[in-house]
N, C-alpha and C positions, 0 to 999 in steps of 0.2 A: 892732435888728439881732440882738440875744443872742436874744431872744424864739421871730425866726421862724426862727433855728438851732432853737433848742428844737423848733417845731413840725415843723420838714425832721427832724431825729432822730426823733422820736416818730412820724412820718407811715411811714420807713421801717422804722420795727419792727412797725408795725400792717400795713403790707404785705406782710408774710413767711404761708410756711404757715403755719396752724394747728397750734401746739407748744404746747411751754414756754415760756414769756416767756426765759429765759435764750437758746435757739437763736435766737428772731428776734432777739433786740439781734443778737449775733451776724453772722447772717444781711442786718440791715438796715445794719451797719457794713461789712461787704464790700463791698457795692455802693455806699454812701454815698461811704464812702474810698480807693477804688479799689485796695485789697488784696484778692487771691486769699485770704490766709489770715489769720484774727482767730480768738483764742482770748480770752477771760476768763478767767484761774485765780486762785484763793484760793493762798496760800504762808502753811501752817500752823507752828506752832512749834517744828515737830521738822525743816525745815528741806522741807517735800514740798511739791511744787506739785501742788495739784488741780484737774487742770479741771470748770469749771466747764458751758462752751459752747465750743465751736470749728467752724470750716469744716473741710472738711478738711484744706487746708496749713496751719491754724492747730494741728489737732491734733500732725501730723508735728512741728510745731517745739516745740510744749512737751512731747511726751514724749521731745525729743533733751534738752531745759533739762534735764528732770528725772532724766533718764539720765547727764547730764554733770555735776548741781550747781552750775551757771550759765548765763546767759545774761540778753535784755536783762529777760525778766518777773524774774527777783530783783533786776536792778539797781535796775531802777525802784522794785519795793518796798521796797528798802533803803535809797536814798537821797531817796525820796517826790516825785523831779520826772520830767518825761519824758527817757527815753535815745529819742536820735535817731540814727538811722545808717542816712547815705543810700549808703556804700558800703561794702559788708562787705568788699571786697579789698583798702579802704586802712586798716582799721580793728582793732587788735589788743588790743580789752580786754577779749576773752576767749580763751585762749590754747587750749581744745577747742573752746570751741561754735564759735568763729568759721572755722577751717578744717574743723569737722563741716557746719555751715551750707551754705557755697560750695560745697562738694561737692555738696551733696544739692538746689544749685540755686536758694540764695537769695540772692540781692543787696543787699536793702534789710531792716532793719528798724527799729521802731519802739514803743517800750512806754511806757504810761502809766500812774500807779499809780494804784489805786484809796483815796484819802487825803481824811480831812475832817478838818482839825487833829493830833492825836496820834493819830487813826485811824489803822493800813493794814491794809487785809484781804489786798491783792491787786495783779493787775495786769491791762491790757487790751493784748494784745500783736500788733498788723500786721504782716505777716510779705507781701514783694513779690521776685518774678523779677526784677526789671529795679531797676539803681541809679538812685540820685535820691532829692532829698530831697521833703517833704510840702510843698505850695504851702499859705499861708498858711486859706486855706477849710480846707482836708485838716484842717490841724494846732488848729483851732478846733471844726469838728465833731470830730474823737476823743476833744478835751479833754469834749465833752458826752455823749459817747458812755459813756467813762470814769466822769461821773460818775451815768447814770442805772444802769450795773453796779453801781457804790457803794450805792445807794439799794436795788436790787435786793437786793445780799448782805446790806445790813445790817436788812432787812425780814426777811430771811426766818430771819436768824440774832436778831430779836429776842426776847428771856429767856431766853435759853440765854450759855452761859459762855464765854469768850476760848478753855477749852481742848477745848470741842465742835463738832465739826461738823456742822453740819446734815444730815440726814439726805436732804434735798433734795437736797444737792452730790453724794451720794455715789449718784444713781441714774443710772446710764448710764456710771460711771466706774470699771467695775471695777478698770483697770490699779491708780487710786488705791487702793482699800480694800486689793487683794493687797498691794501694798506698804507700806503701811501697816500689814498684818499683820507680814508677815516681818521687818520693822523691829522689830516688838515680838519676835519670838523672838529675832532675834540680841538683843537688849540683854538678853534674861535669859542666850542661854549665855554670852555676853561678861561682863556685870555689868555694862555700861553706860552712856549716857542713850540715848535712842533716838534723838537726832539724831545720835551718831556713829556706832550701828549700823548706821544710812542710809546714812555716808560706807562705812561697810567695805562695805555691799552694791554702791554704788556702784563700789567699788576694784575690787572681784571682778568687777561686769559688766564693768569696762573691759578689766581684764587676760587676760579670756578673751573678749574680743570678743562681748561678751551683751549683750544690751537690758539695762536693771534689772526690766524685767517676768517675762522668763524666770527669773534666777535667783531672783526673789521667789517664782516659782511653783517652784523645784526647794524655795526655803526649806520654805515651808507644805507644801507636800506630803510635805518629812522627806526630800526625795533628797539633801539637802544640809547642811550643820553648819558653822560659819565657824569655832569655835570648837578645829578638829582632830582632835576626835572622827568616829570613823566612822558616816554614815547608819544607822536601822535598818534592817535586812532586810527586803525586803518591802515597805517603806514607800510604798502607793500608788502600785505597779508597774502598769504598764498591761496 
């Protein structure tokens, strides 16, 4: 039975366009699982979720996670089993993303981490319009789906270090590298580490109703200083 799950996974990723292997996993777990939207993200050490691959409603929902600092792709990677929630309206363990979510039209979600023993890179996160939870098949393919992402990231991150990223992840993912940037300049004007300079960029997109993309990009671009100092002049004025 495991077997010709393997071969139903594997059949629907080889049927996708001609890409990246990362889009068609993707690609081939929407239609498999009957989710509009699947994302695969890596959640690196300074606390940023990368994606990796997404549908499109997959993408909308991990860059609210990463705009807000939770949601179910960090649970899952934090806790390394799957978060299941088959109704976001009855459900409140996440006190932004959960009323950001409903709003913007989703009902159901579903993450699985990407974990082989003391591993986690990541997470495989389904994302559904309509509540309900995963019928038994659903919740057995994602688990394999889950783990050929595994095999994927740790391929391609192999000989390289826990605190680099592949340079693979980061093509097609600008939002990630921007933020990733501006993250390092706040923590040098602040003095410090870069996973809290995240949260202050973070604090800042919420409090002025901003993506975390836009104020990453007022960061790098010098429109902007968290630190209280005044912008330079001039600084990459359009």
């Amino acid at each position: 039975m495991q077997q010709r799950r393997i071969v139903r996974v594997l059949e629907a990723v080889a049927s996708q366009a001609p890409g990246p292997l990362a889009d068609r996993l993707c690609g081939g777990a929407a239609e498999v699982l009957g989710a509009p939207g699947v994302a695969l993200s890596l959640l690196t050490r300074d606390d940023l979720l990368q994606t990796v691959c997404a549908t499109d409603g997959g993408r909308d929902g991990e860059t609210m996670q990463a705009d807000l600092g939770e949601g179910p792709s960090y649970t899952a990677h934090r806790i390394g089993s799957p978060v299941l929630v088959g109704d976001l309206d009855l459900d409140d363990t996440w006190p932004a993303f959960g009323p950001a979510a409903t709003a913007s039209g989703l009902r159901s979600v579903f993450a699985f981490p990407l974990r082989r023993g003391a591993v986690r890179v990541g997470s495989m996160t389904l994302y559904r319009t309509v509540a309900g939870d995963l019928i038994d098949d659903q919740h057995a393919d994602a688990l394999v789906f889950a783990t050929v992402g595994l095999d994927l990231m740790l391929a391609l991150q192999a000989g390289r270090s826990a605190d680099e990223l592949d340079e693979l992840f980061l093509a097609g993912t600008g939002n990630s590298a921007q933020i990733h940037q501006a993250s390092g300049i706040v923590s040098v004007q602040l003095g410090v580490e870069v996973g809290l300079a995240l949260a202050v960029l973070r604090a800042h997109a919420f409090s002025g109703g901003l993506s975390l993309r836009e104020v990453a990009d007022d960061v790098v671009g010098r429109r902007l200083r968290l630190d209280g100092r005044s912008p330079e002049k001039g600084a990459n004025q359009q």
